[in-house]
C-alpha positions in Angstrom: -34.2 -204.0 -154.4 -36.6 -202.9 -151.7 -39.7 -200.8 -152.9 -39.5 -197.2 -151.5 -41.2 -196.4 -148.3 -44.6 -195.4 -148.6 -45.0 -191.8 -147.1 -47.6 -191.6 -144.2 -51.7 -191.7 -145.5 -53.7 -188.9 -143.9 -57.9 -188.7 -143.9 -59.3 -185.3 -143.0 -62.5 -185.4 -142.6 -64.2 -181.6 -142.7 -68.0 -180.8 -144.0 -66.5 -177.5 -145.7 -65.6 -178.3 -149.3 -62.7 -175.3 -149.4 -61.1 -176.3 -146.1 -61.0 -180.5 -147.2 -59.5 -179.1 -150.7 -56.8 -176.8 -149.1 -55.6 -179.4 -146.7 -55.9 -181.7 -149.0 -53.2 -179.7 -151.3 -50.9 -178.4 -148.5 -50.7 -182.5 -147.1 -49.6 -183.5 -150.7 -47.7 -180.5 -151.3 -45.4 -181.4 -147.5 -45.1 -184.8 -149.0 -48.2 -186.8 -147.5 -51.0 -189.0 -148.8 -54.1 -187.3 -148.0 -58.0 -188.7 -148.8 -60.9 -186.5 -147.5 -64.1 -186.7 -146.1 -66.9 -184.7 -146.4 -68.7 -186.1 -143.0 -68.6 -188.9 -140.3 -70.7 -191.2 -142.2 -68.2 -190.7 -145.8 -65.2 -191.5 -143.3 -66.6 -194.4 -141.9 -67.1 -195.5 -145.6 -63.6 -195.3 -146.2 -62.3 -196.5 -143.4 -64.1 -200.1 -144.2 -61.1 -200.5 -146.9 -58.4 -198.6 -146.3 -56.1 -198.1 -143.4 -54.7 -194.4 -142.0 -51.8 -193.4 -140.7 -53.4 -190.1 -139.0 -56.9 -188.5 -139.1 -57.5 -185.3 -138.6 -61.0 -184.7 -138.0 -63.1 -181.3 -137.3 -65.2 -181.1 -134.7 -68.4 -179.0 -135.7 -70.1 -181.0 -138.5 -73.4 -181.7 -140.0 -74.6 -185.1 -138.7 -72.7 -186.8 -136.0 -69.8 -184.2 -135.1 -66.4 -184.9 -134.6 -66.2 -186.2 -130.9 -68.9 -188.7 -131.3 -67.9 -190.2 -134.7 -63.9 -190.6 -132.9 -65.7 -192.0 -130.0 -67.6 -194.4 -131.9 -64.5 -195.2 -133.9 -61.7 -195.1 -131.1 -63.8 -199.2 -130.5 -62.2 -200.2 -134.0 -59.2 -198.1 -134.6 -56.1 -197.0 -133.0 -54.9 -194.6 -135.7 -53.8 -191.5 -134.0 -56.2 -188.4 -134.5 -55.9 -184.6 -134.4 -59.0 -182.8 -134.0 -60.1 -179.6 -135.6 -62.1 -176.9 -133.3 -63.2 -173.4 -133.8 -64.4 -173.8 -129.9 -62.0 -172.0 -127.6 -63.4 -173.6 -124.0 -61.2 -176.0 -122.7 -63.8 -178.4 -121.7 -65.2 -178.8 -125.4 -61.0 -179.8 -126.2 -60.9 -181.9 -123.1 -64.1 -184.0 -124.1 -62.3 -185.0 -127.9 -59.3 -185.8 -125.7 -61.8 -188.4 -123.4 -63.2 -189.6 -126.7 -59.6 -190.7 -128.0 -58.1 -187.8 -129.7 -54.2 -187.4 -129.7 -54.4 -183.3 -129.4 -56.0 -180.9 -131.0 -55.1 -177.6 -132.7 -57.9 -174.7 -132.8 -59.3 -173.2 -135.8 -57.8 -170.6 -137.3 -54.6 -172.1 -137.3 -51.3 -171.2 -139.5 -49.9 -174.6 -141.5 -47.0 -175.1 -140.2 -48.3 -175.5 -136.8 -50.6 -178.3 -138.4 -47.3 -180.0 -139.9 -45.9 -179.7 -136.4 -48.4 -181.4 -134.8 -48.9 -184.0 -137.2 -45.0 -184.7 -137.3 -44.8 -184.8 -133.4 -48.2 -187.4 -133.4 -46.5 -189.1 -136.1 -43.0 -189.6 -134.0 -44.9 -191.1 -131.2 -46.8 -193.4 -133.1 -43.7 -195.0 -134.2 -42.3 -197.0 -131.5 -38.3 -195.6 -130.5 -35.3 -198.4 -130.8 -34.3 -199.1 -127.5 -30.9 -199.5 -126.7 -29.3 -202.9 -127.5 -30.7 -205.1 -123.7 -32.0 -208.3 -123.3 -35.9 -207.9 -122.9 -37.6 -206.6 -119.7 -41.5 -207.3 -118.9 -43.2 -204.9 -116.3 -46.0 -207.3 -114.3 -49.0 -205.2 -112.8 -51.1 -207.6 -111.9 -52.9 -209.9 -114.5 -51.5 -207.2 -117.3 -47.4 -207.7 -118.7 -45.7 -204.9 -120.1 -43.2 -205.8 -122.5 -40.9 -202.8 -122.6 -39.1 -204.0 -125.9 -42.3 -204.5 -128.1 -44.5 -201.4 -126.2 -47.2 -203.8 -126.1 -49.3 -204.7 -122.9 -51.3 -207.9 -122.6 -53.5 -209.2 -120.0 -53.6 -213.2 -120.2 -51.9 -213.4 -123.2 -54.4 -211.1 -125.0 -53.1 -208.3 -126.5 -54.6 -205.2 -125.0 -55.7 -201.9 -127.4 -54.0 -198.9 -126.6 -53.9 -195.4 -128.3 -50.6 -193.7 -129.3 -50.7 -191.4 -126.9 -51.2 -194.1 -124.1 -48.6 -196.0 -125.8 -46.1 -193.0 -125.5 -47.3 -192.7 -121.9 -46.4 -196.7 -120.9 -42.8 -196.1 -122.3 -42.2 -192.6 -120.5 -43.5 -194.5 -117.2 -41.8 -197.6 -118.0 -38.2 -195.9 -118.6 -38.4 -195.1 -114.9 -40.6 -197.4 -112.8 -40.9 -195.9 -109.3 -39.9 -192.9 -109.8 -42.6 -189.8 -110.1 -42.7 -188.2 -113.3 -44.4 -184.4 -113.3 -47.5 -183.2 -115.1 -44.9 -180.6 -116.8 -42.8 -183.1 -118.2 -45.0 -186.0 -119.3 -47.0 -183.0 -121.0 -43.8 -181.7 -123.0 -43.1 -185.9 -123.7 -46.1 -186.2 -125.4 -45.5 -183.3 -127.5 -47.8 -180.8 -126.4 -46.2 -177.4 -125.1 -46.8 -176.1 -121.4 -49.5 -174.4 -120.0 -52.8 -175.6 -117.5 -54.5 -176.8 -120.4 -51.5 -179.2 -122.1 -51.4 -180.3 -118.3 -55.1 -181.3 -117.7 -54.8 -182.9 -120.9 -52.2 -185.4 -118.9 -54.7 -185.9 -116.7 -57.5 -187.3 -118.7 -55.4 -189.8 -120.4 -53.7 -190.8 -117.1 -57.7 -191.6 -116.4 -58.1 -193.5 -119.5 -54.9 -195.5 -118.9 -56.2 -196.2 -115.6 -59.6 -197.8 -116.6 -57.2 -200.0 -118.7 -54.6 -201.5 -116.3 -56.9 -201.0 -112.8 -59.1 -203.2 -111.3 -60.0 -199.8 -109.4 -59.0 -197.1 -111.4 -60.7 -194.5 -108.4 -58.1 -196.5 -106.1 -55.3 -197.0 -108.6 -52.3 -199.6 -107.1 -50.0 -199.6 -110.9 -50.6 -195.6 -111.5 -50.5 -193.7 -108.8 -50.6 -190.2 -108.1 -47.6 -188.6 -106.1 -49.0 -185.6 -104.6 -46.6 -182.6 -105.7 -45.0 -184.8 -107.5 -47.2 -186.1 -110.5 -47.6 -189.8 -111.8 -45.9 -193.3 -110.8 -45.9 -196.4 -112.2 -45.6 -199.0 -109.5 -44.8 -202.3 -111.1 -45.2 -206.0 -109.0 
């Protein structure tokens, strides 16, 4: 008899005591595992011993703040992360988006848009069945893209992506050659429309880039179709 699945484990990590104990409650009550922490430094105790299937992380904290404590931590972990911000300018959101964060959701917020966002970053962490087809690699240069497995590797080493550049490779890799908008790889990675959700594209298109380009200022595998949006141009 196989043991029931284990339902996903969440870590917030927020430095006020009544926000931590409410999420905390709501997680468990939606059917989550939740552990908290009070700062960076607690959650980078825990995280030593136990692995996450989310984080949700607040910016403003005492200490290192959120954007540098995911920075440091995007080196070691690829769990995906929702950040926590009572800043309303879209360059503080964009900066915890360049230090690894999978979206972010601005303080005050109503729960069920927090389940909603962590259900949609928990659908693209999980990688989607594809339909029954002998495997296909995608060559860009020294890096192979094995649509099947989502994983890219460059010699034979596997190379460390985010889930949100994961869910990009497949959205490029269903079409190869073909331009994909702004609009539409925005709405595939779950965010809704708007300049912001758009820009957000954009700096993980950049991130990607510095992954797969020898030149990501000159990019040959990612290119930008002007009017158009992105296009991945396999080998």
């Amino acid at each position: 008899m196989e043991a029931p699945e284990q339902p996903p484990h969440i870590l917030v990590v927020d430095d006020d005591q009544r926000i931590r104990d409410l999420l905390k409650r709501f997680l468990m009550r939606n059917g989550y595992l939740v552990t908290s922490a009070r700062d960076a430094a607690h959650a980078e105790r825990i995280l030593v011993n136990l692995a996450f299937d989310l984080l949700v992380v607040d910016v403003m904290m005492p200490g290192e703040d959120g954007v540098s404590f995911l920075r440091r931590m995007r080196e070691n972990i690829d769990a995906p992360v929702l950040m926590l911000t009572a800043r309303a300018e879209t360059s503080d959101r964009i900066d915890g988006l360049e230090a690894g964060a999978d979206d972010y959701l601005a303080k005050p917020f109503e729960p069920r848009e927090l389940l909603l966002r962590i259900a949609a970053i928990l659908r693209r962490a999980v990688p989607q069945p594809e339909a029954e087809a002998p495997p296909r690699i995608l060559a860009l240069g020294p890096f192979r893209y094995d649509i099947v497995r989502g994983e890219l590797t460059c010699e034979d080493q596997l190379v460390r992506l985010t889930t949100t550049e994961q869910a990009l490779m497949r959205v490029f890799a269903r079409q190869p050659n073909e331009a994909i908008t702004r609009a539409r790889l925005a709405a595939e990675l779950g965010g809704q429309n708007g300049e912001v959700q758009e820009r957000a594209v954009d700096v993980q298109i950049t991130r990607l880039r510095r992954k797969i380009e020898s030149d990501p200022k000159a990019p040959r595998y990612l290119q930008t179709v002007r009017g158009a949006g992105y296009m991945l141009t396999p080998d």
